[in-house]
N, C-alpha and C positions, 0 to 999 in steps of 0.2 A: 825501389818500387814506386815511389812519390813520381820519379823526374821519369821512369818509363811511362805511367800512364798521365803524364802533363805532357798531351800531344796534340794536336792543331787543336780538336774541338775544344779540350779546356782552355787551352791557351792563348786564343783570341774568342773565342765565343764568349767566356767571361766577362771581356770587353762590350762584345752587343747586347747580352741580356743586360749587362750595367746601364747602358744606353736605350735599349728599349723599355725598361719598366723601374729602373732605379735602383736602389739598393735590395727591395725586395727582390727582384729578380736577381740580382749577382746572388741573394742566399738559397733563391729556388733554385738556380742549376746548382750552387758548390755542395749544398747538404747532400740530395740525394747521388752528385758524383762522389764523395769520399763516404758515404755509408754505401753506397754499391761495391768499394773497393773493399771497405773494413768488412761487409757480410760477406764476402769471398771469402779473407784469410781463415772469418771462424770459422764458416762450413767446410770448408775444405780439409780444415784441422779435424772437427769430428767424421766425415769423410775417410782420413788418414786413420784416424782410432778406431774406426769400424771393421776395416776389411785388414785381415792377416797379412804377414810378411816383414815384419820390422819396417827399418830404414827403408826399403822401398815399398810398401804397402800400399802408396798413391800414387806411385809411379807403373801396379802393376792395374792398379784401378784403371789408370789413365788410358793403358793400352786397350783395353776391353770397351771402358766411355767411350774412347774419340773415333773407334771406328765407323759407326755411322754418320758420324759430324766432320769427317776429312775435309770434302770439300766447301764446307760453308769455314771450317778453321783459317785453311785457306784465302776464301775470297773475306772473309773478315780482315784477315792479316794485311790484303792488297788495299782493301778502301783503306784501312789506318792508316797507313806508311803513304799512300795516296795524299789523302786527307791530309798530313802533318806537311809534307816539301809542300804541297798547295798551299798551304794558310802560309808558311812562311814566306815562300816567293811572293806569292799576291799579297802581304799586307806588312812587310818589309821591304822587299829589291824594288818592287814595282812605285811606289812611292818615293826612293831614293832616286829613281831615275838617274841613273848612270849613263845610259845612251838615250839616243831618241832615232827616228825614224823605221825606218827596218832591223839595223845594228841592233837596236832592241830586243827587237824577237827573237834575235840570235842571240843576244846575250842572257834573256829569260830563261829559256832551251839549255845555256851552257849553264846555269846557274843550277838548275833543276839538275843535272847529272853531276856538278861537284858535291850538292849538299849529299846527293846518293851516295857516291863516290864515299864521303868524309864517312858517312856510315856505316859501309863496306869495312872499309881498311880500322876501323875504332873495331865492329863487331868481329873481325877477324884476327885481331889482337889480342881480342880480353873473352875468356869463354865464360858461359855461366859460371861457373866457381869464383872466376877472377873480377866479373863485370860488377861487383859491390865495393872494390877498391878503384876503378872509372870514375865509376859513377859518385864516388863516396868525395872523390877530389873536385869534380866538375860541382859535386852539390857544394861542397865549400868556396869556391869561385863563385857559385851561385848566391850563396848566404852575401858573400863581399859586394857583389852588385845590386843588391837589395838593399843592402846597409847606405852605399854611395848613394842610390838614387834617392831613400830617404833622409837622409843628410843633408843631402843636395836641397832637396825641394821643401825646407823647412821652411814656415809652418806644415806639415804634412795636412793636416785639419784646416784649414781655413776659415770653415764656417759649418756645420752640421751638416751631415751629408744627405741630398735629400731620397724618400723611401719612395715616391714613384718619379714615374718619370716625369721629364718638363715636356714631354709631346701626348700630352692628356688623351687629345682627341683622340689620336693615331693607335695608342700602344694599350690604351685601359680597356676595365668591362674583359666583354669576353676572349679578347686576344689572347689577354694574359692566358687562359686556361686551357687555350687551344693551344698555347708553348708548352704550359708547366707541366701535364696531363702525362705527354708523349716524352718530356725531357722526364719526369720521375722514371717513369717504365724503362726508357732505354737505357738511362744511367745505372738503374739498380741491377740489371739483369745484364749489362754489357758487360761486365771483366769473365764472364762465364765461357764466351768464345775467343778470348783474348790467349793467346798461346802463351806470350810473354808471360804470365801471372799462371798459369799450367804450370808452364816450369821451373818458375820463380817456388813455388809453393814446392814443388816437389824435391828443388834440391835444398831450401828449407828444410825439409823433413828429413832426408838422408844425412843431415847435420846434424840431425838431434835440438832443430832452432825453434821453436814457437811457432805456428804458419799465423796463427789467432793475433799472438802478442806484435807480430810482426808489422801482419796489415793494418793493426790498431793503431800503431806508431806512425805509417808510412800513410793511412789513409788521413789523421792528423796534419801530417806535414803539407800536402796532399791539399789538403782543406786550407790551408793557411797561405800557399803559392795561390791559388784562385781570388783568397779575398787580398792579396797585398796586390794583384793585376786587376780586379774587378775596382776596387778603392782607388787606384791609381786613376783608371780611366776615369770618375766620378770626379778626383782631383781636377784632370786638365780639364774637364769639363766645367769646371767653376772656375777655373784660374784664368782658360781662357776663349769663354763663352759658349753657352751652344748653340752649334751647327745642326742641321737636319740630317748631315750625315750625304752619301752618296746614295742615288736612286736607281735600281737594276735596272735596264732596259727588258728584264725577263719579264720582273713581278714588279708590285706597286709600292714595294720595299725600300723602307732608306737604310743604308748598311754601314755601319762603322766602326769593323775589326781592326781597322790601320789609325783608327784614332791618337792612340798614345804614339805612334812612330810617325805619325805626320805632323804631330805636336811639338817632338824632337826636332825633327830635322828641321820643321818652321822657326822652332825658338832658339837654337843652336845650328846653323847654319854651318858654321866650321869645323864642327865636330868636337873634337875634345871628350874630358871624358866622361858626361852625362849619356851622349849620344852612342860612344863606345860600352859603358857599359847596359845600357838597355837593350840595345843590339847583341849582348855578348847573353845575358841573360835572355832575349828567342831564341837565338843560335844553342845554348847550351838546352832547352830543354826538346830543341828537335834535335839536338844528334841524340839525347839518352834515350829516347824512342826509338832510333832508325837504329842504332847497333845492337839493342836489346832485341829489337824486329829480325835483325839478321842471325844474330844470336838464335833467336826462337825458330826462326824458319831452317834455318840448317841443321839443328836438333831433332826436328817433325819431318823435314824432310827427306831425311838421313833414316829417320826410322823405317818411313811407308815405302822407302823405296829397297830399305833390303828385304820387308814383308813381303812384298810384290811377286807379284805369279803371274803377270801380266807379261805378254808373249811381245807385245810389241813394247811394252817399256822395256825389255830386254835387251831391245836393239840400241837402245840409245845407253849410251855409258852414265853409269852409275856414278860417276862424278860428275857430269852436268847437272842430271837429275835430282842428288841429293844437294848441290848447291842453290842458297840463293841468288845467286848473281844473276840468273835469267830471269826472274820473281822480282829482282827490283829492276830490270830493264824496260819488264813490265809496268812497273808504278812509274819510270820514268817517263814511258811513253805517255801513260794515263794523265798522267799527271802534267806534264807540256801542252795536251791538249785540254785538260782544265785552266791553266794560266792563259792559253790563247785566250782560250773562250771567256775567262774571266777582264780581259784586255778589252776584248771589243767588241761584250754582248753583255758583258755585268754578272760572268758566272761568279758565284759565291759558294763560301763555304756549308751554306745550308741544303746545295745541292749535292752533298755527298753527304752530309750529316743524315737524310731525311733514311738511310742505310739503316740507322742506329737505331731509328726513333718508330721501325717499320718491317722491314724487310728481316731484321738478325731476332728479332722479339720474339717469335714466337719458338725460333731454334733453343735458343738460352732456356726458355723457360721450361722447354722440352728437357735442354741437358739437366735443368736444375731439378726437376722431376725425376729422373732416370737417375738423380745421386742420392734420392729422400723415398723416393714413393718406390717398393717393388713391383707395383704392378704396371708401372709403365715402362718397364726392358723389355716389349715387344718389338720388335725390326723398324726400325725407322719407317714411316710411311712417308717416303721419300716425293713421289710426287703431288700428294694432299698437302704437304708442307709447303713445298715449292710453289704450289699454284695460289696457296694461303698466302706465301711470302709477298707475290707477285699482286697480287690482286690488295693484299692492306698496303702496298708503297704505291699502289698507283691511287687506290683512296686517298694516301695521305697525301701526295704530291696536289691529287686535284683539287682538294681543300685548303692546300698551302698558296697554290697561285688566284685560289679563289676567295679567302681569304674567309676560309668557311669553317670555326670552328668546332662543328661537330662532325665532319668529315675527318678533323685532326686528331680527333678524339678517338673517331670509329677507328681508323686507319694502324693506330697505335694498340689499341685493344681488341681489335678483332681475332689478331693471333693468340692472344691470351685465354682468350673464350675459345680458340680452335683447342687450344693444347689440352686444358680443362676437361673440353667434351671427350678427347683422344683417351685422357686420365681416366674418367672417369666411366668409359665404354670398357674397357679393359678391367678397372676394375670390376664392375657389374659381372661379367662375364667370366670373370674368375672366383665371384662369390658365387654364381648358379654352379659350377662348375664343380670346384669345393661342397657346396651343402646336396647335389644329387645324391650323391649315395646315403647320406643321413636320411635324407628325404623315405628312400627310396627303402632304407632300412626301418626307421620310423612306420612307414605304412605295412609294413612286412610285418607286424607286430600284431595288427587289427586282424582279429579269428577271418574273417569274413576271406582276407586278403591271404590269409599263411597259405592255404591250398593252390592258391594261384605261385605264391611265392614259390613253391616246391617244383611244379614246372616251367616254372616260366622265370628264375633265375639269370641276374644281368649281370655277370663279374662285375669288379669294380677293386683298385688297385685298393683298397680296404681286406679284400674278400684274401687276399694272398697275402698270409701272413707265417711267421718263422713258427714252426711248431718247439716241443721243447729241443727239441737234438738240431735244429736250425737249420735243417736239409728240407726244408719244402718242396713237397712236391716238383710247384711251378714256381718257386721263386718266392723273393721278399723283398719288401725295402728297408731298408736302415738308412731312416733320414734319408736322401737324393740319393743313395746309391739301390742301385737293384739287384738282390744279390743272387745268385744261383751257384747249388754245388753240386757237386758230382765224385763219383769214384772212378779214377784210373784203371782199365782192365788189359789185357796181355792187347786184345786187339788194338787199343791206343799207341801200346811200346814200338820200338825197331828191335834191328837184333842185338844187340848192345843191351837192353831192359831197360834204356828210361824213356819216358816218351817222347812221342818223333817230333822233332819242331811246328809241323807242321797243323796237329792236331792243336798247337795252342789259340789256332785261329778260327777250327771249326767250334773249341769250347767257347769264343767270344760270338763269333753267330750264333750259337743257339741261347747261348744267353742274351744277347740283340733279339732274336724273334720274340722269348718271351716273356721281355720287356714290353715290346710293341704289343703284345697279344691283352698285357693287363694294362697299359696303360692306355691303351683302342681297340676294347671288347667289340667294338660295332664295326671294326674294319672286314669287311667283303672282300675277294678279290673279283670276284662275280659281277660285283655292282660299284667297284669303287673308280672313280674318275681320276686316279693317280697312283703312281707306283714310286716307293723310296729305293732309290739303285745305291750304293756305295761306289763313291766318290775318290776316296782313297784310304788306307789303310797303312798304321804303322803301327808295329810292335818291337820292343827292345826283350829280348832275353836276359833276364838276370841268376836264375839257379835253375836246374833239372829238378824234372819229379818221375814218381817209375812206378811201378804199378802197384794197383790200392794204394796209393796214396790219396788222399782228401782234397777236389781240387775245388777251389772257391773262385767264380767269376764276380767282379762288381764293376758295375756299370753305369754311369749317369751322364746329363746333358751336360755338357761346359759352355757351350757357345754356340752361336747365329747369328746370320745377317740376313739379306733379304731370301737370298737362293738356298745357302747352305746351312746344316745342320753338323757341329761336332758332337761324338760322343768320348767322353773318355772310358778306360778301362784298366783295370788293375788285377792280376790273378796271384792269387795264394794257395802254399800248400799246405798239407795234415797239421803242423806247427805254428799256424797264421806267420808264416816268412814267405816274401815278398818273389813272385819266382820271374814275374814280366809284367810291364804296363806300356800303356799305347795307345791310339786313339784312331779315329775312323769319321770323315767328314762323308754324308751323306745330302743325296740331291734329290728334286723329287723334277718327274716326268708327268705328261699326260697319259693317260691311258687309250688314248685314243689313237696319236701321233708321236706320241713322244717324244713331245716338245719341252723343252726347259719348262718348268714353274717357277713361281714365287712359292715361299713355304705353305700350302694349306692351310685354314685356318683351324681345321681339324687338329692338324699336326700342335698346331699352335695351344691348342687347348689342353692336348693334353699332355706336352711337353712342361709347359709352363712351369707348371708348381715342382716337376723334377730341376730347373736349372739353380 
């Protein structure tokens, strides 16, 4: 897990915060990226202890989390994999200068779909189960080139490394805070949409391994590849002077990620094997990303595509679909026009990092919410997010070329404060929600009010409760379930004597109505601006019941997304043995036109506390 998440951003950025702020800055990005890694594996660990199912417990979490986060999983997974062949081609190949002229270009371009390529055929070799024996070999080759280069370049120390930078003017005061601000938030909060570390964690758990003890080990190791790259560049920086570094023609930035490989090839011209192994050490930590990335993506995508109800993903074969191969053809391309652009306009890696530090913040922080806090599983508010997303990376960006650190500040925190207000609307709303009927029973108490109370009486799923023989009237809840019974009579039977299949579905409508009837006392159909149709329905038969027999409906919310509503159900007979279960997805219409809706927020209110 160390060598998957050391992908472009750590693995040359560690270089430029070395370069722009000194030692302090190479510990302000490694801390909070390996404590962002290590508070994943804990929470994810009590995450896994929380919710039932053994071995998969977080694997059935996962399935229910990621639904609203598909496509941001997604477009996270494209910038990474983006981001990693970028940082390596622009501050490796490009440097080495192999061709010149045009041949260049094309050798750039051909460079960018081998390193794909080598990812591909590694990630379709070794599957999750296997990819820890990979990875576990290439990290030993990796320990071996760390050992040479510091061998090699003994004294490693030369002189006390210094804690800020030697470009005082340029990089101190309040720059710093405008990097460090937006690097904490993004570091902490990014392994959260990180798929790789999803499924790392979960087939952790289905082993019976540690997710906690894991990440603490890995997010360590983790922490120690950033300071032996971050120290190194601070090395050639003393051993052999400093440079201001290269200047974007975008921004007013000097950039120097290819430091330590233009230092090599300067000082080692022939090659040999200082040059070979610092090379072999980028090279090894972008394949353990790009095949773990394939890895993760043919997993996720293998999943949403046999889920799929979608009439036109249909048409396209479920083998393209659930493969990556078109997903990194994609980063291919994204990616060749990054190195163009970094060729011969000064694109940089901070033009795709500014993702991390912006645009994914307020999602993460949303999923990290929706795994701790109950009251924020309401349906993703997909386009408030979106427009939140859009609006703090265009702050952050205008503050980055402007070179305006409270713009970088805002840009990075502003989704923070969006998710917050999302959290804390929700909750509000489910505390009124909750304390109405105490409210409402509380004042029902006062003489003055009992007389009103007596006609003017407002259900309230409190008011419906099991009497002693547990056949209420109109129902009961036990805990999420709603329960209704009933007695079996001749007109339910066929001719046979037990009852006809077919009644086992009008006993689940009527228990569906008066469900809805106590948990939205206030629904009109007179006056209401939306109608719930059924969407679809399923029932398994599992035993016969035949008449007088005792027949028990239970019913509760399982799941939602923006449109749709499941409910599940389960019916029992005279013996509590188990006779059908099944479930039923529900849609809701206008009342007007009968247009699709989004769920009510009616609906919302008073589903809630059943899911």
């Amino acid at each position: 897990m160390a060598l998957s998440w050391m992908w472009g951003l750590g693995l040359f950025f560690s270089v430029q915060m070395t370069f722009m702020f000194g030692l302090q800055g190479l510990l302000m990005f490694a801390i909070p990226n390996a404590m962002g890694l290590m508070l994943f594996g804990v929470l994810t660990q009590i995450v896994a202890k929380r919710h039932s199912g053994g071995q998969e417990s977080l694997a059935l979490f996962f399935d229910k989390f990621a639904k609203p986060f598909r496509l941001i999983f997604y477009i996270y997974q494209i910038v990474a994999l983006s981001l990693t062949v970028f940082a390596l081609v622009s501050y490796l190949f490009i440097p080495l200068e192999l061709a010149n002229g045009a041949s260049m270009l094309i050798f750039l371009c051909l460079i960018v779909f081998v390193v794909l390529a080598a990812g591909c055929l590694l990630g379709e070799e070794f599957s999750i189960e296997k990819i820890k024996f990979s990875h576990a070999g290439m990290g030993a080759l990796l320990v071996l080139c760390v050992g040479t280069i510091l061998f090699n370049l003994k004294p490693f120390v030369p002189e006390p490394f210094q804690w800020t930078s030697p470009f005082q003017d340029e990089w101190q005061g309040a720059r710093f805070f405008g990097f460090a601000i937006p690097l904490v938030i993004g570091l902490l909060v990014g392994p959260w949409l990180d798929l790789q570390h999803w499924q790392r964690a979960i087939q952790m758990h289905r082993e019976n391994t540690s997710i906690r003890s894991g990440y603490l080990w890995g997010g360590s190791i983790f922490f120690l590849m950033l300071l032996f790259h971050g120290c190194l560049a601070m090395w050639v920086m003393k051993a052999s002077g400093v440079s201001p570094g290269i200047k974007s023609s975008l921004d007013t930035f000097n950039y120097a990620h290819d430091l330590v490989a233009r230092y090599f090839i300067r000082t080692f011209p022939d090659g040999g094997i200082m040059q070979t192994t610092y090379f072999a050490f980028l090279c090894i930590c972008a394949l353990t990303t790009l095949d773990s990335g394939y890895v993760a993506l043919k997993w996720f995508l293998g999943k949403n595509v046999e889920k799929s109800e979608n009439m036109l993903i249909s048409l396209i074969p479920k083998q393209i679909l659930g493969s990556p191969i078109p997903t990194f053809l994609i980063v291919g391309f994204i990616t060749s026009i990054g190195v163009l652009g970094n060729r011969f306009a000064g694109l940089q890696l901070e033009y795709f990092m500014v993702f991390y530090a912006s645009f994914f913040v307020g999602y993460a922080a949303l999923a990290i919410a929706r795994c701790y806090v109950p009251n924020s599983q309401q349906p993703l508010p997909q386009i408030k997010m979106f427009s939140m997303a859009c609006l703090s990376i265009a702050i952050f960006a205008f503050g980055y070329f402007k070179s305006d650190t409270t713009l970088l500040v805002l840009g990075s925190t502003l989704p923070l404060i969006h998710v917050a207000w999302l959290v804390f609307n929700a909750d509000l709303l489910r505390v009124v929600t909750e304390k109405a009927g105490e409210v409402i029973e509380a004042a029902a108490e006062i003489p003055a009010l009992k007389a009103i109370a007596k006609t003017a009486h407002v259900a309230t799923s409190s008011d419906v409760v099991a009497p002693q023989d547990h056949h209420a009237l109109g129902g009961h809840f036990e805990e999420k379930w709603f329960v209704y019974s009933m007695i079996a009579t001749y007109q339910d039977t066929n001719s046979v004597g037990n009852v006809y299949f077919g009644m086992y579905g009008l006993f689940v409508g009527k228990t569906r109505e008066l469900f809805f009837n106590t948990a939205m006392p206030d629904f009109d159909l007179k006056t209401t601006k939306f109608y719930i149709l059924t969407r679809s329905f399923e029932h398994k038969f599992v035993r016969e019941a035949r008449e007088f027999d005792t027949i028990t409906v239970k019913i509760r919310v399982s799941d939602f997304n923006r449109k749709f509503c499941t409910l599940e159900h389960q019916i029992f007979g005279t013996d509590n043995e188990l006779l059908g279960k099944g479930k039923q997805s529900l849609l809701f219409v206008s009342a007007k036109d009968y247009s699709l809706l989004d769920i009510p927020s009616e609906v919302y209110t008073a589903f809630m506390k059943y899911l």
